[in-house]
N, CA, C and O of each residue as an XYZ file, in Angstrom:
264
protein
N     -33.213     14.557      6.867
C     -32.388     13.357      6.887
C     -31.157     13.626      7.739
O     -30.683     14.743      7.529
N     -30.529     12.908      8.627
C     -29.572     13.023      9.833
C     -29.022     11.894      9.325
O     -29.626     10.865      9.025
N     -27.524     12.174      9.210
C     -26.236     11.280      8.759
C     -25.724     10.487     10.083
O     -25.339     10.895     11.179
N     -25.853      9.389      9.615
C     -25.224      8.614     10.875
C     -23.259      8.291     10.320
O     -22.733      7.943      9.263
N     -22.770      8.621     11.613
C     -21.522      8.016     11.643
C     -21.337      6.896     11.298
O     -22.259      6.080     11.318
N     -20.064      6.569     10.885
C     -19.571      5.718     10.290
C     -19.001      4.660     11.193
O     -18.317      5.039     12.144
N     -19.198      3.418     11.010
C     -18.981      2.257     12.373
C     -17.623      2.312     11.928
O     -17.302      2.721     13.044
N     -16.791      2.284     11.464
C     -15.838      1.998     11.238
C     -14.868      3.378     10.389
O     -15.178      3.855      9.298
N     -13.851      3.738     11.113
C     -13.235      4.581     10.315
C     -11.832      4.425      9.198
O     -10.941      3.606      9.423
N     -11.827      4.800      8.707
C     -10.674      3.999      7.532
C     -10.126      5.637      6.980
O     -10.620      6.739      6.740
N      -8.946      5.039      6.973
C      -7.815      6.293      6.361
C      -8.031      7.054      4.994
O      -8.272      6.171      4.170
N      -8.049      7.987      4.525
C      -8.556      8.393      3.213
C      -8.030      7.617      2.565
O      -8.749      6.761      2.049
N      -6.550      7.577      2.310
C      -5.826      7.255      1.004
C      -4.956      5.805      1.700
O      -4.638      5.721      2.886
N      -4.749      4.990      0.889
C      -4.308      3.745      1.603
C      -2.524      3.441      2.746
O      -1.498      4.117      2.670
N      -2.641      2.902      3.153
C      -1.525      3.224      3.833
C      -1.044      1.530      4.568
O      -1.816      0.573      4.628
N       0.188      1.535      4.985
C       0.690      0.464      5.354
C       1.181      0.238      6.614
O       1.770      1.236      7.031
N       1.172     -0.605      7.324
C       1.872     -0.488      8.626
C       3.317     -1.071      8.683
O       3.862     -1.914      7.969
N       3.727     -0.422      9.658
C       5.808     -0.741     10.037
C       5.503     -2.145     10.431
O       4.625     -2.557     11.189
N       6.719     -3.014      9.531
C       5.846     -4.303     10.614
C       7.038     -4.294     11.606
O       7.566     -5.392     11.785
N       7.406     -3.531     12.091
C       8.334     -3.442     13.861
C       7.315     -2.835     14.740
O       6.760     -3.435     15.661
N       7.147     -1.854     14.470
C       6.366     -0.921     15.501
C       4.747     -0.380     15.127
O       4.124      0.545     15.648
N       4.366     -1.227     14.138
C       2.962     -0.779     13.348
C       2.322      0.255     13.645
O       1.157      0.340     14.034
N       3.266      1.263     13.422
C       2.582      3.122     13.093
C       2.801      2.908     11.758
O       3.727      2.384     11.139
N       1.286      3.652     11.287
C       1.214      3.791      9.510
C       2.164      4.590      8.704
O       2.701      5.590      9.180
N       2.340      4.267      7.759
C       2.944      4.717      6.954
C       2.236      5.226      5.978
O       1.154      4.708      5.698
N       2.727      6.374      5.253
C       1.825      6.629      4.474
C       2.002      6.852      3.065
O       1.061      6.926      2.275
N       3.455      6.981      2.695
C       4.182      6.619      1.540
C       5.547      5.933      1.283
O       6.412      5.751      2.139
N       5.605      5.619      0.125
C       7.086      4.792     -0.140
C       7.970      5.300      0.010
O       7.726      6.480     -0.243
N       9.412      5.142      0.414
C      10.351      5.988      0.201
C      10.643      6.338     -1.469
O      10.864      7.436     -1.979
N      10.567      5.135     -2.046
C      10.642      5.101     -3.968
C       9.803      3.731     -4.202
O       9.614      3.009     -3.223
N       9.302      3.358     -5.456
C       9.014      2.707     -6.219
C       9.673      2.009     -7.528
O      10.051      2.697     -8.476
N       9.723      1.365     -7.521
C      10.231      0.520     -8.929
C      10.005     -0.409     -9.406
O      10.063     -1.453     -8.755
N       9.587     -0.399    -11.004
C       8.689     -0.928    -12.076
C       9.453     -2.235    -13.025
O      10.005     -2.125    -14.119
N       9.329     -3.054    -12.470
C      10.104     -4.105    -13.120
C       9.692     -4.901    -13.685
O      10.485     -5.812    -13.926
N       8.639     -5.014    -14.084
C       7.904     -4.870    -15.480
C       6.401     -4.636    -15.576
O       5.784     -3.832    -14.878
N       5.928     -5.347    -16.424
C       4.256     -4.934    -16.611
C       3.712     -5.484    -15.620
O       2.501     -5.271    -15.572
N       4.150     -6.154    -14.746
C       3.054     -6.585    -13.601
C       3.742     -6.720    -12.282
O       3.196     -7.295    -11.341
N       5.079     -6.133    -12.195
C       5.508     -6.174    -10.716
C       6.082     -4.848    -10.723
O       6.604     -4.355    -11.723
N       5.943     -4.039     -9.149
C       6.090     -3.273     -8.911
C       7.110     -3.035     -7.419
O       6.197     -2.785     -6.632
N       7.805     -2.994     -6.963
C       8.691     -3.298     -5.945
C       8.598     -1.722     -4.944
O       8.682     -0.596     -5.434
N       8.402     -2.046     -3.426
C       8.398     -0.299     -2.839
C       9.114     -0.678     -1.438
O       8.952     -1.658     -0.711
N       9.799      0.227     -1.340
C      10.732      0.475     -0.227
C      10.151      1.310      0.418
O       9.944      2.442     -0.019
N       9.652      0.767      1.986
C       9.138      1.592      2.828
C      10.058      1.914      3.857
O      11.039      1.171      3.817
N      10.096      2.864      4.881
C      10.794      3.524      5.834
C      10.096      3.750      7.010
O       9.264      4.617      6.746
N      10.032      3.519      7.821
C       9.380      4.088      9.253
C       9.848      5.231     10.194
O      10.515      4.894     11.172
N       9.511      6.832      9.965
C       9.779      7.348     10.641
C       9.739      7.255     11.883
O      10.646      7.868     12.447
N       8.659      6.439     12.875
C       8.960      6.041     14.198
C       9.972      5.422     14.906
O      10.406      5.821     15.987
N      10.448      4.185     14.136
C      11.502      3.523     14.722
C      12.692      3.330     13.599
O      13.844      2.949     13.805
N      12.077      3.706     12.347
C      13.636      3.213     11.370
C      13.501      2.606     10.563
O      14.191      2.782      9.559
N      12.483      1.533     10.625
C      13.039      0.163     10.212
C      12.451      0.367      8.258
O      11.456      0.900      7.767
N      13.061     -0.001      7.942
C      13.106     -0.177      6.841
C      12.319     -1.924      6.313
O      12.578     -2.991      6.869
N      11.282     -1.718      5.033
C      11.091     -3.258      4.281
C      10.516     -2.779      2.876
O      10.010     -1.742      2.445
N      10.843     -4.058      2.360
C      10.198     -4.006      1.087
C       8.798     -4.532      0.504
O       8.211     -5.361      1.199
N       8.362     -4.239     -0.382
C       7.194     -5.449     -0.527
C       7.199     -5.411     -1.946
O       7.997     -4.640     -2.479
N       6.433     -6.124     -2.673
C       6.524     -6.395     -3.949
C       4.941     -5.852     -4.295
O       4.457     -5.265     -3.327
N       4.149     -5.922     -5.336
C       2.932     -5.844     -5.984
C       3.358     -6.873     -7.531
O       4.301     -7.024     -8.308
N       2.102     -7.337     -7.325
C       2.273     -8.469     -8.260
C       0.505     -8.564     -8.915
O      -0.356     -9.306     -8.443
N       0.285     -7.487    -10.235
C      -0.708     -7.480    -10.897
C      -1.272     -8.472    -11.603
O      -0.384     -9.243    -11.967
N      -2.349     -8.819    -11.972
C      -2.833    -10.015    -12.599
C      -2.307    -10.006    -14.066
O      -1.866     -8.936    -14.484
N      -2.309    -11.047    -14.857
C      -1.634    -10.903    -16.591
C      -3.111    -10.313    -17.249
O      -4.081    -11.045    -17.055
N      -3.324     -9.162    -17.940
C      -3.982     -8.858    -19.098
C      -4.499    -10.201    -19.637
O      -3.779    -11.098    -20.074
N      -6.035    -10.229    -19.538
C      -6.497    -11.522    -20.819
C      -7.328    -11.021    -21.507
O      -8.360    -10.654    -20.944
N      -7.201    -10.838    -22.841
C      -8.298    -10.192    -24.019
C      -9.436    -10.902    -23.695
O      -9.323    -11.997    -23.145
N     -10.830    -10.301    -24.031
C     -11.928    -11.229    -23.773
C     -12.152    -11.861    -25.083
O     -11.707    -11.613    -26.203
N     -13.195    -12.994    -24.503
C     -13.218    -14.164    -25.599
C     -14.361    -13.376    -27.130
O     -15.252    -12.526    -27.115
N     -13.846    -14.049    -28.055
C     -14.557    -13.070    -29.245
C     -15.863    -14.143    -29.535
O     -16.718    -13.861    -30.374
């Protein structure tokens, strides 16, 4: 059996782009948890600087129906 390459290559672990100069990023500068379903991250761009934020916004927990 001979492994064929992959059409498409994708980064191991997830990552974000600068939106000035879109070189990836690959971690937050910090994170912060402001409550059970939002998550707030301050990114940094070592290429050009620029600094942004973004939010994460998880779905609400629904018990399943009994």
């Amino acid at each position: 059996m001979q492994l064929q390459p992959p059409s498409v290559l994708r980064p191991g672990r997830p990552t974000i782009e600068c939106a000035q100069c879109f070189q990836r990023i690959y971690a937050a500068e910090w994170s912060e948890y402001l409550d059970d379903r939002h998550v707030r991250h301050l990114w940094a761009c070592d290429s050009c600087g620029y600094q942004f934020e973004t939010l994460v916004t998880f779905p609400a927990y629904r018990r399943p129906a009994a």
